[in-house]
N, C-alpha and C positions, 0 to 999 in steps of 0.2 A: 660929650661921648668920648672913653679911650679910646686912640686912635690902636688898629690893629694893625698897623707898618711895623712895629718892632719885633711881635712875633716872629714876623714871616724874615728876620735877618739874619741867615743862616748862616755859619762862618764856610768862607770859601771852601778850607779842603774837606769840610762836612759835605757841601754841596758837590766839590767835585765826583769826591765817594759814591756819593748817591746817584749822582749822573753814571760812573765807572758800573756799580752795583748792575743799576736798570739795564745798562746796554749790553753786558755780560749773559742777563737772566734772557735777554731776548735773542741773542745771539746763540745760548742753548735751547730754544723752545724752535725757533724756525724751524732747522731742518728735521726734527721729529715727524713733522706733519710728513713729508715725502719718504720718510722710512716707517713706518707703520705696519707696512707689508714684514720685516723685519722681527715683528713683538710677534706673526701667529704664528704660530705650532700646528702642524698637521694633525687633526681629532680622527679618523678615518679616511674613507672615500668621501662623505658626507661632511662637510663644513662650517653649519649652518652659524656664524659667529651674528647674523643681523637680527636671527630667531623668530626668522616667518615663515620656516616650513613646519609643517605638522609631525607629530613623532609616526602618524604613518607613513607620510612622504620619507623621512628620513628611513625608516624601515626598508621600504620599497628600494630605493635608486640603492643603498645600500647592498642589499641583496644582488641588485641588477648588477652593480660597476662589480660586486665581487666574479659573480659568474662572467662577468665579461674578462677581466683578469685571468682568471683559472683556467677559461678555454678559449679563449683570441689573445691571451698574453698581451695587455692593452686595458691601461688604466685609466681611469675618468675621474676626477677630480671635482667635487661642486662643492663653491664656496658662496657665499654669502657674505657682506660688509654694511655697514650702516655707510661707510662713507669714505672714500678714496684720499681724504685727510690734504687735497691740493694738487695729488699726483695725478697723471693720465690712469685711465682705464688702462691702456695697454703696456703702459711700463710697470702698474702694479701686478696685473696678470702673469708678467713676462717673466719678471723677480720672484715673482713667488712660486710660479711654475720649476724655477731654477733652484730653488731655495729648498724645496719639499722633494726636487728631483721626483719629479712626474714623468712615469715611465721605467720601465727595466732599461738600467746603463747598457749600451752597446746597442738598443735596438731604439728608444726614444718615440715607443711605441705610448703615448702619453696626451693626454687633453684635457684643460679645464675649462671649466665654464663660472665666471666669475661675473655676481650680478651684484651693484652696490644700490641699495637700496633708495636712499636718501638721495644721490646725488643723480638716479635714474640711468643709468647706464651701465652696460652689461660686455662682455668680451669673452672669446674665446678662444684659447691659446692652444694650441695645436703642435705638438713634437712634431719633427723632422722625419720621423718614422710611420708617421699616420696624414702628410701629407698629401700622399697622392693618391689615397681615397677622400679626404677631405678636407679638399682645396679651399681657398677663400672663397668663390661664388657658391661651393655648397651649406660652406658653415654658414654665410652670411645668408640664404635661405632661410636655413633653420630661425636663425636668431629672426628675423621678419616674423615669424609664424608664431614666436612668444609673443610679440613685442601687442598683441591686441591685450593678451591676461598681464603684463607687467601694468599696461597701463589700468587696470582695475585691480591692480593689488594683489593680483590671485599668485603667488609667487609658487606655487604649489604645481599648478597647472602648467604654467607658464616654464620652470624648468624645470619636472618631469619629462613634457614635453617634447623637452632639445635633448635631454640625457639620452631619448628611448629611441629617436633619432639617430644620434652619431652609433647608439647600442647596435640598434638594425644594420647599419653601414659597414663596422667593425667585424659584426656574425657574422654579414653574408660573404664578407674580403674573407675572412676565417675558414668559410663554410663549416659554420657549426650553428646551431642551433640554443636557444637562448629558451632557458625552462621558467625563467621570469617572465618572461612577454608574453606565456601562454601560446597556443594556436594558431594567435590574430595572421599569423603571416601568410598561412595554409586557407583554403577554401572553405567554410564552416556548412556542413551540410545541413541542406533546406529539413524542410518536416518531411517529404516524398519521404524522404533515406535514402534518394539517389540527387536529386540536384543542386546543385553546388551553388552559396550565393556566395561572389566574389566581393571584395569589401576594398573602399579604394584606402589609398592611402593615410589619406585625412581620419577615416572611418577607425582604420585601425588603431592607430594614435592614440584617441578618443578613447576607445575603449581599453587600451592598455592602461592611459594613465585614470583611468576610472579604476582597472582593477588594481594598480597598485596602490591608490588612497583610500580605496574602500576595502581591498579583501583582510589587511590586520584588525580592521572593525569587527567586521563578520563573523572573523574566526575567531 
């Protein structure tokens, strides 16, 4: 049998090259993974780059974060990623929050809500200007309250959600009233025509983000 030792006898500075080549090509590929945040481009309020919200979800928060803009002056950002490509959740949120400049400059009235699909973890970045309505122990509620629909996939549900959440927070620091959420917030009269059923918080939630995935259907 020919022996196949001769093939593999590479002349040195062929080999060196090719050592020089490889190390070069990997040298350019690393830190790619940590700047990825870097390659997106802001598409609206609505972000969905992972492509598991439904085009009525996107419709809805749409509408929401705009009305939330025009009358709380106070932007919401929702993004969606397959995958944090190596970095933290919160320095990819933090970067990119900076990067889109999230928020009217001077007031930093701004928050995203960034869920990476794939690698199951979620953050919420929060300007300097929104704060001190909502602190880490209230976002970090919120985010608890997705985290039963993330873990079934329902990405839909699961941030709506937290959107309609920080929305509510934002109106009521505002005092203004929000024509997306519908009613829920007010007392919905019984069948009498006089008594009032109160609906707790959870309840309300429920049926906002029911009406904003279902009423584009509908209508």
């Amino acid at each position: 049998m020919r022996s196949l030792t001769p093939s593999l006898n590479i002349p040195c500075r062929r080999a060196r090259l090719l050592i020089f080549i490889l190390s070069v090509s990997f040298i350019a590929v690393a830190p790619s993974y940590a700047e990825q945040w870097q390659k997106l481009n802001v598409q609206g309020y609505v972000n969905d780059f992972a492509g598991v919200l439904s085009a009525q979800t996107v419709t809805g928060l749409s509408q929401l974060s705009t009305e939330v803009d025009q009358k709380a002056k106070a932007q919401i950002a929702i993004v969606t990623i397959k995958t944090l490509e190596g970095d933290t959740v919160e320095d990819f949120a933090n970067h990119l929050f900076h990067k889109w400049g999230v928020g009217a400059k001077g007031t930093d009235r701004g928050v995203m809500v960034l869920v990476a699909t794939d690698d199951h973890q979620y953050w919420t970045e929060v300007g300097y200007g929104l704060e001190p309505i909502l602190p880490d122990g209230k976002v970090g509620n919120f985010g608890r309250g997705m985290l039963p629909f993330l873990r079934q996939g329902d990405y839909n549900r699961a941030i709506a959600g937290m959107v309609i959440q920080i929305a509510q927070v934002v109106a009521e620091d505002s005092h203004v009233s929000l024509d997306s959420l519908g009613n829920g917030n007010a007392a919905a009269q019984g069948s009498d025509g006089g008594q009032q059923i109160h609906l707790t918080h959870g309840q309300v939630v429920f049926f906002v983000i029911a009406f904003i995935v279902l009423a584009p259907i509908l209508l």
